[in-house]
TORKOL-4160 file (C-alpha; in steps of 0.2 Angstrom, whole numbers, padded with zeros to 4 digits, m for minus):
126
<pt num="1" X="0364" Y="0395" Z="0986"/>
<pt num="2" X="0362" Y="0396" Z="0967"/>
<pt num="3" X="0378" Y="0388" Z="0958"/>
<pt num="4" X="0384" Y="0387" Z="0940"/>
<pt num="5" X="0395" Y="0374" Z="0932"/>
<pt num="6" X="0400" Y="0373" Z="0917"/>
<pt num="7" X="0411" Y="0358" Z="0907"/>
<pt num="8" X="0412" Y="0354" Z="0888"/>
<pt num="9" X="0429" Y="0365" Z="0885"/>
<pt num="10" X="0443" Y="0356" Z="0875"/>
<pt num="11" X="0458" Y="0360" Z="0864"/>
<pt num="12" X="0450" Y="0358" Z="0847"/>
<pt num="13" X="0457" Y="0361" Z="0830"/>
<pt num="14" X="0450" Y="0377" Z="0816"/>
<pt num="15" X="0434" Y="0372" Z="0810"/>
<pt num="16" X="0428" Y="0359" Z="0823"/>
<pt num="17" X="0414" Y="0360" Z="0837"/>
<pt num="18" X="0411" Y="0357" Z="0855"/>
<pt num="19" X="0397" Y="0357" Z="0866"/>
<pt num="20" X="0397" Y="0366" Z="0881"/>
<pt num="21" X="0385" Y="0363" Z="0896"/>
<pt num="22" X="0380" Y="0373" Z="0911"/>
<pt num="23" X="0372" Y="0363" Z="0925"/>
<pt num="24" X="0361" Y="0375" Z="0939"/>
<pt num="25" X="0357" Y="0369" Z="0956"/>
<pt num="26" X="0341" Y="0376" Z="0956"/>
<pt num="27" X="0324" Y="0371" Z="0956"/>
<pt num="28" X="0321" Y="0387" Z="0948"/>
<pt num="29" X="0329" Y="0385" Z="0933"/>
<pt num="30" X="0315" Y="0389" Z="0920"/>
<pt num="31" X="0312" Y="0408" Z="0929"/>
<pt num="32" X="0329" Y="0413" Z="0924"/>
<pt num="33" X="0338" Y="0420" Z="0908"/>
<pt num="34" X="0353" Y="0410" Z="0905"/>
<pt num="35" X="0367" Y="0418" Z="0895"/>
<pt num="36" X="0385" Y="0410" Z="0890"/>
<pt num="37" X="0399" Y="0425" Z="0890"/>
<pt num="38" X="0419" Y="0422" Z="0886"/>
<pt num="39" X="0435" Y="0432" Z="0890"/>
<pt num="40" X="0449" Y="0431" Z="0878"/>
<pt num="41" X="0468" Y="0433" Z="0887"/>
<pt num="42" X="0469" Y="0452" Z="0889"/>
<pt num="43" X="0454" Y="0456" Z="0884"/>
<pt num="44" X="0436" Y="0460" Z="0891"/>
<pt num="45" X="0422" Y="0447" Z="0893"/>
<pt num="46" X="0409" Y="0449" Z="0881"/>
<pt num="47" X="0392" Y="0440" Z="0876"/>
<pt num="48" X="0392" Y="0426" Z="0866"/>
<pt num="49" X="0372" Y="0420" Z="0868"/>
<pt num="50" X="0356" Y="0421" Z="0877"/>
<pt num="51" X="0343" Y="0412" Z="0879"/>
<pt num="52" X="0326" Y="0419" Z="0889"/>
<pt num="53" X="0318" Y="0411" Z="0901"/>
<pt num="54" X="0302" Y="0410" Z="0894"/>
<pt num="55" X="0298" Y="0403" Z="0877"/>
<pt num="56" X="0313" Y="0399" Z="0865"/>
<pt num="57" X="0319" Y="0417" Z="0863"/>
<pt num="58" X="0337" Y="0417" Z="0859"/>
<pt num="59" X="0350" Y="0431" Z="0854"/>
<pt num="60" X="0370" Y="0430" Z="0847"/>
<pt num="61" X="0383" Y="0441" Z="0847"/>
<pt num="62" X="0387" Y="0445" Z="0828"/>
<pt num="63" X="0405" Y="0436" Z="0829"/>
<pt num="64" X="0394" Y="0419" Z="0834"/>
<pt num="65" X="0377" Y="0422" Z="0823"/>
<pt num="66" X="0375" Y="0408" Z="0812"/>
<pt num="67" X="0389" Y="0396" Z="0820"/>
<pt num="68" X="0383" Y="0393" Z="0839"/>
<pt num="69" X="0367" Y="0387" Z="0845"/>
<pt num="70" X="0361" Y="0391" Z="0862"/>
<pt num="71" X="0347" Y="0378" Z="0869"/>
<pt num="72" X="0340" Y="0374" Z="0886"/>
<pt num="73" X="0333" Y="0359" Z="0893"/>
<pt num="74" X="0322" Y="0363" Z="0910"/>
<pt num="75" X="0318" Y="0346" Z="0915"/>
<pt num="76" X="0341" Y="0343" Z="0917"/>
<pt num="77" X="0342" Y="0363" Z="0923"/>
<pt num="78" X="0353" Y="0362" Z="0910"/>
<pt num="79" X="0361" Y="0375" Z="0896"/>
<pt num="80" X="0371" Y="0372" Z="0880"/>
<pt num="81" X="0380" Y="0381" Z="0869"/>
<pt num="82" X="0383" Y="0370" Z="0852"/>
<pt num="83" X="0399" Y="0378" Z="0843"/>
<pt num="84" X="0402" Y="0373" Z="0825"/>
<pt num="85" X="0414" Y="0380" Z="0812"/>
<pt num="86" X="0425" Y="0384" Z="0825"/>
<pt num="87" X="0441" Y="0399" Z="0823"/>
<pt num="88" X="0457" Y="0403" Z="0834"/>
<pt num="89" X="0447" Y="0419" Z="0837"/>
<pt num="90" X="0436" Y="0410" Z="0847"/>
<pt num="91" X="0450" Y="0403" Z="0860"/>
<pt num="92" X="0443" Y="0410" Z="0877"/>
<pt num="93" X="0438" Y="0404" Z="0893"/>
<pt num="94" X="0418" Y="0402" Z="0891"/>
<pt num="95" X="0406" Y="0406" Z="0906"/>
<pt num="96" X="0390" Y="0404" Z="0912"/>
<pt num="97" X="0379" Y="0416" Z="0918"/>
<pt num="98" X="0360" Y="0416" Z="0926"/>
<pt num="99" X="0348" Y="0429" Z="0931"/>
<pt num="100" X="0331" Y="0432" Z="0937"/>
<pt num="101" X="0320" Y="0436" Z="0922"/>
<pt num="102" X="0327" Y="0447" Z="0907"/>
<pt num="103" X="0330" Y="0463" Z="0905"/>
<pt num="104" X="0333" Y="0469" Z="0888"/>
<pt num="105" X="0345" Y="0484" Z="0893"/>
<pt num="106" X="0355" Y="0473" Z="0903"/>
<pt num="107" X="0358" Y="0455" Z="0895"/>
<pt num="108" X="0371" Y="0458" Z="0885"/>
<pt num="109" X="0382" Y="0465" Z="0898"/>
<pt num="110" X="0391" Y="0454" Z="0910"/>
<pt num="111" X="0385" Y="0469" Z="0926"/>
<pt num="112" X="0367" Y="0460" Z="0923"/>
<pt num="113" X="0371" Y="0443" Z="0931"/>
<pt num="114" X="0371" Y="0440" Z="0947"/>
<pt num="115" X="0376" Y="0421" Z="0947"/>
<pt num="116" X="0390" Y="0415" Z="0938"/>
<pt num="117" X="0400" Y="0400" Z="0934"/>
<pt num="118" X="0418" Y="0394" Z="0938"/>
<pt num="119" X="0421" Y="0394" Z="0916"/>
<pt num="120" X="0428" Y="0380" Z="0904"/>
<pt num="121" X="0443" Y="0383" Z="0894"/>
<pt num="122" X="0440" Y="0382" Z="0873"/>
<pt num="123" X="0458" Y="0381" Z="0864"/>
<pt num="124" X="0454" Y="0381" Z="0845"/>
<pt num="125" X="0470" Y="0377" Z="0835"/>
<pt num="126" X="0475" Y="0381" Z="0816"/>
C-alpha cells in the first residue's frame, strides 16, 4: 500500500514562502514521477510541478515558473515544493501525487496519478 503525506501548509502573508513536503512509504520512491497539484475553493485542480523520476527533470505550470522549486530527495522518499514570492492567488489546498514512471501526455493532468495524498492547506494573505 503506497501512501502519500504531505505537511508544510500555513497561513502566510503576500510575498512570503513555505516549504511543502511529501513523505512516500515506499521503498520505491526513486521509480516514480512525483508531482505536486492544488485546487482553489470552486475551482478544478490543476498542476503546479513535476519532478521525473529519473535525472533532475523538472516542469512548472506558467503561474508558478520562476517562483517555486520542486526537488526530491530519494534517500528520505521525500518531495518538496519551495514556494517563494508568494500571492493570494495561490491560496489552495496543495497535493501530492505519485506515479509509475512518466508519461509526457499525462503528467500534467490529475487522471495520470494513481496514488495521492490527503493535501495541506496554503492561506496566503495581503
Amino acid at each position: 500500500q503506497v501512501r502519500l503525506v504531505e505537511s508544510g501548509g500555513d497561513l502566510v502573508q503576500e510575498g512570503g514562502s513555505l516549504r511543502l513536503s511529501c513523505t512516500m512509504s515506499t521503498v520505491s520512491f526513486n521509480v516514480y514521477t512525483m508531482t505536486w497539484f492544488r485546487q482553489a475553493p470552486g475551482k478544478e485542480r490543476e498542476f503546479v510541478a513535476a519532478h521525473r523520476w529519473t535525472g533532475s527533470d523538472t516542469w512548472y505550470s506558467d503561474s508558478v515558473e520562476g517562483r517555486f522549486i520542486i526537488s526530491k530527495d530519494n534517500s528520505k522518499n521525500t518531495v518538496y515544493l519551495q514556494m517563494n514570492n508568494l500571492t493570494p492567488e495561490d491560496t489552495a489546498v496543495y497535493y501530492c501525487a505519485a506515479n509509475y514512471g512518466f508519461n509526457s501526455a499525462t503528467y500534467r493532468l490529475p487522471s495520470g496519478y494513481r496514488y495521492w495524498g490527503p493535501g495541506t492547506p496554503v492561506t496566503v494573505s495581503t
